[in-house]
N, CA, C and O of each residue as an XYZ file, in Angstrom:
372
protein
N     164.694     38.670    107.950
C     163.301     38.783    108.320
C     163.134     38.224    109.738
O     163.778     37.206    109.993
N     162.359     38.750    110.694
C     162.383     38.525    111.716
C     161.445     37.165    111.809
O     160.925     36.695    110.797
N     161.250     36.479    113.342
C     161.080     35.287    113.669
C     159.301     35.121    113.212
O     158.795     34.129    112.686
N     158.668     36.281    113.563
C     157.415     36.488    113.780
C     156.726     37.001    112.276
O     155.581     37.043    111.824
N     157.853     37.300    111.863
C     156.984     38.003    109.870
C     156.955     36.394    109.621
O     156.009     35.619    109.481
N     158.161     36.227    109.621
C     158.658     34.961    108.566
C     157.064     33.981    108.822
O     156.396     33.508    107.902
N     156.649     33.836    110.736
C     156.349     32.617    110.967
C     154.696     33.519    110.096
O     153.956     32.638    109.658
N     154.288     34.557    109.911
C     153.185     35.438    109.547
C     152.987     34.686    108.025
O     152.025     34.023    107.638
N     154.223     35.024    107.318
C     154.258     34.728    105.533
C     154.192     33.516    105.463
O     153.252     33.195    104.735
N     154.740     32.655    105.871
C     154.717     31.031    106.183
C     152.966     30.863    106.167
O     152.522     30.353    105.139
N     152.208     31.160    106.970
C     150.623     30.968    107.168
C     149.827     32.368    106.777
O     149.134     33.056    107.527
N     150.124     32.574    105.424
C     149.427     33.995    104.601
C     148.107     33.684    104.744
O     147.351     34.366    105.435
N     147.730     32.595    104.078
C     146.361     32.473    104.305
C     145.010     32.707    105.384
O     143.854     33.119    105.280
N     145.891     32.189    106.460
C     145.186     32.810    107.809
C     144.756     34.365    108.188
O     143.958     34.758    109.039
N     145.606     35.139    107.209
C     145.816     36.507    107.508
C     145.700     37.145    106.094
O     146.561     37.860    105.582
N     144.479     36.773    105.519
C     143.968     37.442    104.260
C     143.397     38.357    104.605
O     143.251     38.945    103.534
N     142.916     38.982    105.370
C     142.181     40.345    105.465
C     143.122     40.926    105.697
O     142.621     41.953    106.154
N     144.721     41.148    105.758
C     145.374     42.142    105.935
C     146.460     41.917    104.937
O     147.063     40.877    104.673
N     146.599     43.316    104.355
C     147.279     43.513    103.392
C     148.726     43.315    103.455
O     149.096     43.567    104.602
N     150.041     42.848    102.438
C     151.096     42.552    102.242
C     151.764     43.693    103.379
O     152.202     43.307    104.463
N     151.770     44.854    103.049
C     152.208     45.718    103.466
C     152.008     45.922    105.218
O     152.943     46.189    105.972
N     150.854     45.768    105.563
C     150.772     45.603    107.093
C     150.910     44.426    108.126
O     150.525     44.275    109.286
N     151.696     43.566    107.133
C     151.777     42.014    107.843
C     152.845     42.281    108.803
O     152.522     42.003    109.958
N     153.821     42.663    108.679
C     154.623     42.992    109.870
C     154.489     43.609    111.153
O     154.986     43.409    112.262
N     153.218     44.862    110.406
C     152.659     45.281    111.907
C     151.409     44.434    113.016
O     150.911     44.792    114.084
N     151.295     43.664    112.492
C     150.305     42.201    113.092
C     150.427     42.528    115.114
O     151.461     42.552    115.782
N     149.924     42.599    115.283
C     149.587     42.688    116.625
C     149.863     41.129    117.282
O     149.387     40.175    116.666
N     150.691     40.865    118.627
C     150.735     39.691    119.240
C     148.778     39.261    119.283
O     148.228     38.353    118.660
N     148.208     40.148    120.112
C     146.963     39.888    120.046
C     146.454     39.163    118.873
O     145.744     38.183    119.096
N     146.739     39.537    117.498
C     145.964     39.071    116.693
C     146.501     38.072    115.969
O     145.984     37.292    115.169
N     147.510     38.186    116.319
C     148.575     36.744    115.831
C     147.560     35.572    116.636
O     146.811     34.846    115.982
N     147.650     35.507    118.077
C     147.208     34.525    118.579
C     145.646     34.199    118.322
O     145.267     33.067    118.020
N     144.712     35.386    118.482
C     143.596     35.096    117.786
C     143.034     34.141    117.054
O     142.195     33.255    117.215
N     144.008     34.727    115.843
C     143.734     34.100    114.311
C     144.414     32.554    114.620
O     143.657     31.595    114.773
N     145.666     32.416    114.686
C     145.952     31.351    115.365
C     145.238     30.112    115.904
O     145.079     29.040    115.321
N     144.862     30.445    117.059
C     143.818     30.007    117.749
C     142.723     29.374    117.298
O     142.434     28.187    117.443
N     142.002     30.395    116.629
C     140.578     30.226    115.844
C     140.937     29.279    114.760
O     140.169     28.360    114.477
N     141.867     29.421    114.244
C     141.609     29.067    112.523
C     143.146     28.311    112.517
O     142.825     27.216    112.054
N     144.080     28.263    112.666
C     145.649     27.165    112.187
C     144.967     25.942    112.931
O     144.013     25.743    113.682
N     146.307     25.007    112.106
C     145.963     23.648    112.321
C     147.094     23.688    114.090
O     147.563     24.653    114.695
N     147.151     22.278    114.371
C     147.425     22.014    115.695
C     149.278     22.296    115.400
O     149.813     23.099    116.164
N     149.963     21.776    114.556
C     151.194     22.486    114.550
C     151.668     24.229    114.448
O     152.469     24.949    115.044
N     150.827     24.373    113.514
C     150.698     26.496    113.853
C     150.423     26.868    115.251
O     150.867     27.932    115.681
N     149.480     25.801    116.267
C     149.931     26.539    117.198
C     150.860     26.197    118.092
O     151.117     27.049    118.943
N     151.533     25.004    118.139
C     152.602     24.256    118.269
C     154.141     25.433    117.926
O     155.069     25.602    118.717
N     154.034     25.928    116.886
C     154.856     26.929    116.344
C     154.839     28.418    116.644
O     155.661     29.312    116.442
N     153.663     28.390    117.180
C     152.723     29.947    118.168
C     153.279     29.473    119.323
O     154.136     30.338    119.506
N     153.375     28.821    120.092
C     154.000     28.512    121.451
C     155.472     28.615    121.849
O     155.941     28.801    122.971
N     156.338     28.389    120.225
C     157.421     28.011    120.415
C     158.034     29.820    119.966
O     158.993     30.495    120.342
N     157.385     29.952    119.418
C     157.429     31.687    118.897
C     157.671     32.541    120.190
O     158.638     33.065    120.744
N     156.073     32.405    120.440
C     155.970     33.618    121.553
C     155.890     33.179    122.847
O     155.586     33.981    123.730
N     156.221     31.482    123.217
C     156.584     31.355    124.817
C     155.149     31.318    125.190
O     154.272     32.144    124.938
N     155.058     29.818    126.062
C     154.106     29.710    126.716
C     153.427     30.454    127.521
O     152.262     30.848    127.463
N     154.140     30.595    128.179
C     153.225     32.108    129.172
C     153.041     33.587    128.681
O     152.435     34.373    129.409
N     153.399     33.875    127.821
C     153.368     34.381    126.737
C     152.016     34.492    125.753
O     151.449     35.469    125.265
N     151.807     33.344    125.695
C     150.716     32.970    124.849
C     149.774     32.832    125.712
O     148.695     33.313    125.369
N     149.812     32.441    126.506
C     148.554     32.478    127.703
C     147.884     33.565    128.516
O     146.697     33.619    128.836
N     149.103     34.640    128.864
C     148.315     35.704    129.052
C     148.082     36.559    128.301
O     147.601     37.596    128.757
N     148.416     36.407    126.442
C     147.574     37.122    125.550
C     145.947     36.549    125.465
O     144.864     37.121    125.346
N     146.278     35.412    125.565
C     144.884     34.372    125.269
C     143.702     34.893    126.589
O     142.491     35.088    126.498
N     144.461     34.988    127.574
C     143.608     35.125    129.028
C     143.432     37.030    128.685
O     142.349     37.525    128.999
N     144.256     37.739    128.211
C     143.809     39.404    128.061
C     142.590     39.204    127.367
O     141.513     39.439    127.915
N     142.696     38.690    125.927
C     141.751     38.979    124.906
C     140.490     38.278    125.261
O     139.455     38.795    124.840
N     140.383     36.993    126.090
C     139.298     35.870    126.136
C     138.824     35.843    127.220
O     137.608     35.685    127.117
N     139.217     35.932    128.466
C     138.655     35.265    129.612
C     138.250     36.223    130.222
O     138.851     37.281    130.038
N     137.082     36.202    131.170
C     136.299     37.494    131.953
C     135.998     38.935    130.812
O     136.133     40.117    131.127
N     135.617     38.461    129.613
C     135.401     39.414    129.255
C     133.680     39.419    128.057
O     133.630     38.778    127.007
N     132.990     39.924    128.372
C     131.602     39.665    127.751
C     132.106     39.639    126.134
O     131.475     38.935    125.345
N     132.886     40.171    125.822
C     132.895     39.749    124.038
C     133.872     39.424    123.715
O     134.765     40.193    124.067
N     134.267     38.358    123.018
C     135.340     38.126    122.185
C     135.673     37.458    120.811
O     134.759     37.329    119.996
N     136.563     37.153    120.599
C     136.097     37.141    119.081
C     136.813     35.860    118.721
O     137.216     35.709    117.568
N     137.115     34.315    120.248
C     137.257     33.449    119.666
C     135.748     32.532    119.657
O     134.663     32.698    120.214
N     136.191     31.706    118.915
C     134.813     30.627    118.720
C     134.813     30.119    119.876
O     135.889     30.054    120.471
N     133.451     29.560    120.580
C     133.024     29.000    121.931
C     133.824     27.729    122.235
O     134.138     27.293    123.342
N     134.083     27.237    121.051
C     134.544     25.662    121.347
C     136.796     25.879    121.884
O     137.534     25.446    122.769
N     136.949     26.906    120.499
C     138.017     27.314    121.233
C     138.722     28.063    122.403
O     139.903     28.026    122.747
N     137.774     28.683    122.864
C     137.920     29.303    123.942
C     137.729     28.538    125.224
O     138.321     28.777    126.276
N     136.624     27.368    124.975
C     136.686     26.552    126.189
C     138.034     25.402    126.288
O     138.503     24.920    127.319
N     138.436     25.171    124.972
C     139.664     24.215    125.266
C     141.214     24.859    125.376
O     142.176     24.148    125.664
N     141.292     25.855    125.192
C     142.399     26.909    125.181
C     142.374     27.480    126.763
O     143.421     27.702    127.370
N     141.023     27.693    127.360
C     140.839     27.738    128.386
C     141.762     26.633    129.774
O     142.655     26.994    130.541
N     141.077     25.221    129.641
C     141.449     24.758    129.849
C     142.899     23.560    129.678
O     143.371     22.604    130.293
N     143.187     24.406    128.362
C     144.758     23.932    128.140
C     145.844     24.826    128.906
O     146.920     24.512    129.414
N     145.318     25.793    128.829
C     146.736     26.843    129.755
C     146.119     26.879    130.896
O     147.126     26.886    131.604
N     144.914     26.919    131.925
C     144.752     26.491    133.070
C     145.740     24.805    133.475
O     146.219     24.464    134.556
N     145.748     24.290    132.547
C     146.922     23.308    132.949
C     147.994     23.055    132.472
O     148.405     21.915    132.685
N     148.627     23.733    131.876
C     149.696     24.129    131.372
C     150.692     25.358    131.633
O     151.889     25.630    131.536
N     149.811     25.779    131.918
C     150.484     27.187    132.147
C     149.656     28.200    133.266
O     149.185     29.264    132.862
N     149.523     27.801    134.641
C     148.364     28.317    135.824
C     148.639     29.873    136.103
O     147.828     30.781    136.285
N     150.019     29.891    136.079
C     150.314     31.324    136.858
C     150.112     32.378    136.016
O     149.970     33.509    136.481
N     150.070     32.116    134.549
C     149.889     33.236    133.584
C     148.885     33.994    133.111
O     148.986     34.762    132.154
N     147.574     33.733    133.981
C     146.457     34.942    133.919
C     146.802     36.199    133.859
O     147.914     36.509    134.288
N     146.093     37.012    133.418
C     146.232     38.419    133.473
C     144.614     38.835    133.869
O     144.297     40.015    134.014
């Protein structure tokens, strides 16, 4: 099983609106999302180590930043914001 199902089935709960069968096709996008929004501070500790910091930052900066809608919570988006603005600068998209 690959790195990214396994780390998916490991945190099922996060990803109850999608069925057994389509967990593999999980979108990076929505991996980090859900992630984001809703795991505790080691899930995303384990989201970083998965998919690489810069990695994770310019999914976070595609889906979140300069864009009138999105679909993380205000509080996470402002500290995710400013965690990869200092962590990770060059990886805007």
């Amino acid at each position: 099983m690959p790195a990214k199902e396994a780390y998916i089935r490991h945190r099922r709960p996060l990803f109850w609106s999608v069925s057994d069968d389509k967990l593999p096709n999980i979108s990076d996008e929505l991996l980090v999302e859900t992630v984001l929004n809703f795991g505790t501070l080691d899930d995303v500790r384990e989201l970083i180590q998965l998919l690489g910091l810069p990695r994770t930052a310019a999914i976070f900066y595609k889906t979140a930043v300069n864009r009138s809608r999105h679909n993380y919570f205000p509080e996470v988006a402002n500290f995710f914001r400013l965690y990869f603005n200092r962590h990770a600068p060059g990886n805007t998209v």
